[in-house]
Residue, then its C-alpha position, 0 to 999 in steps of 0.5 A: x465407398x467409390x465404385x470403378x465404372x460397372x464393378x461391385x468392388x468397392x474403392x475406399x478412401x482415405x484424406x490425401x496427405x498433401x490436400x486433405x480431401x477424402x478421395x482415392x488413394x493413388x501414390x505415397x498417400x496422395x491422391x491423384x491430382x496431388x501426386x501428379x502435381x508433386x512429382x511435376x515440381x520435383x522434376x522441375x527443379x531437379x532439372x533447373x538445379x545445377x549439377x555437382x558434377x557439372x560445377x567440379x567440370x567448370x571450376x576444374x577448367x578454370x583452375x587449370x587455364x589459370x594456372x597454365x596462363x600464370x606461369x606462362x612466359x609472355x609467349x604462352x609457353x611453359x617448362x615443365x615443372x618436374x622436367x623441364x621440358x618446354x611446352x605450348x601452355x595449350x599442350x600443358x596439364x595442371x599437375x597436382x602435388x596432392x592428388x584431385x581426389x582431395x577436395x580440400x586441395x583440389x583448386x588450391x594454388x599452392x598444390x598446383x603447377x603446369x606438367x607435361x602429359x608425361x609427368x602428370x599421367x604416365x609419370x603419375x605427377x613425377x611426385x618425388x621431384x615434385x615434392x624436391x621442386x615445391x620444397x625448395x620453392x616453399x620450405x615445409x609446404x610439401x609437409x603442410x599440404x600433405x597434412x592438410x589433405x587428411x581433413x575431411x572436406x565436403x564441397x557445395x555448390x555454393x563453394x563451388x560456384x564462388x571457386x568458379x567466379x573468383x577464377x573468372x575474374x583471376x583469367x580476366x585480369x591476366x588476359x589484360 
């Protein structure tokens, strides 16, 4: 037993489960010097680890600079997919045909056209002439996309980060 400074009261101890040694118990059945050093390099890589959100934020600015740069004229401008109005390709937004909230689709090309601010947010994507525009573009794709954003999809990070680089190299080609 382990008595604190001028106290009667006893202190037992118990191996620690990271070191082993008999010692005081202080945290999840480490001792002191353990937990300390433990909860050190948990913070650690927690802070060197790259964050979902952070990785969903860039590929979603890549994607959308693509596909606002891809169907650009050679003076940067843009009509809009459902309206036809025509548009700097700075003023655009990257419209989706299925909505963002599906993973599976959410940077996939087929789903994606440049929209004016009118139709993809106040128009909720003018979805109808959407769907009419991309049917006659690609017969059948309006269905098979709608089908495909029924599958459970979970991005990593891995994926995430081979989404960011391949548009990276995409944008640098089509700045050339």
């Amino acid at each position: 037993m382990i008595y604190r400074h001028n106290s009667t009261i006893g202190i037992k101890t118990k191996p620690c489960k990271s070191c082993g040694r008999d010692s005081v118990i202080f945290s999840k059945g480490r001792c002191q010097n353990c937990a300390k050093i433990e909860t050190f390099h948990s913070r650690v890589e927690k802070e060197s680890e790259e964050d979902l959100g952070d990785l969903i934020k860039d590929a979603d600015k890549l994607v959308s600079r693509y596909i606002r740069l891809f169907y650009s004229d050679k003076d940067k401008r843009i009509e809009c997919y459902t309206c036809d109005r025509v548009m700097d390709y700075y003023e655009a937004q990257c419209g989706h045909f299925i909505s963002r909230s599906c993973l599976y689709l959410r940077w996939d090309s087929r789903n994606l056209r440049c929209q004016c601010e009118v139709c993809n947010c106040h128009k909720h994507g003018n979805i109808k002439k959407y769907r009419h525009r991309l049917n006659k573009e690609h017969p059948g794709l309006p269905d098979i996309l709608y089908e495909e954003s029924h599958l459970i999809h979970h991005t990593s990070k891995d994926e995430l980060r081979s989404i960011i680089s391949e548009y990276t190299q995409k944008l640098k080609l089509l700045n050339k």
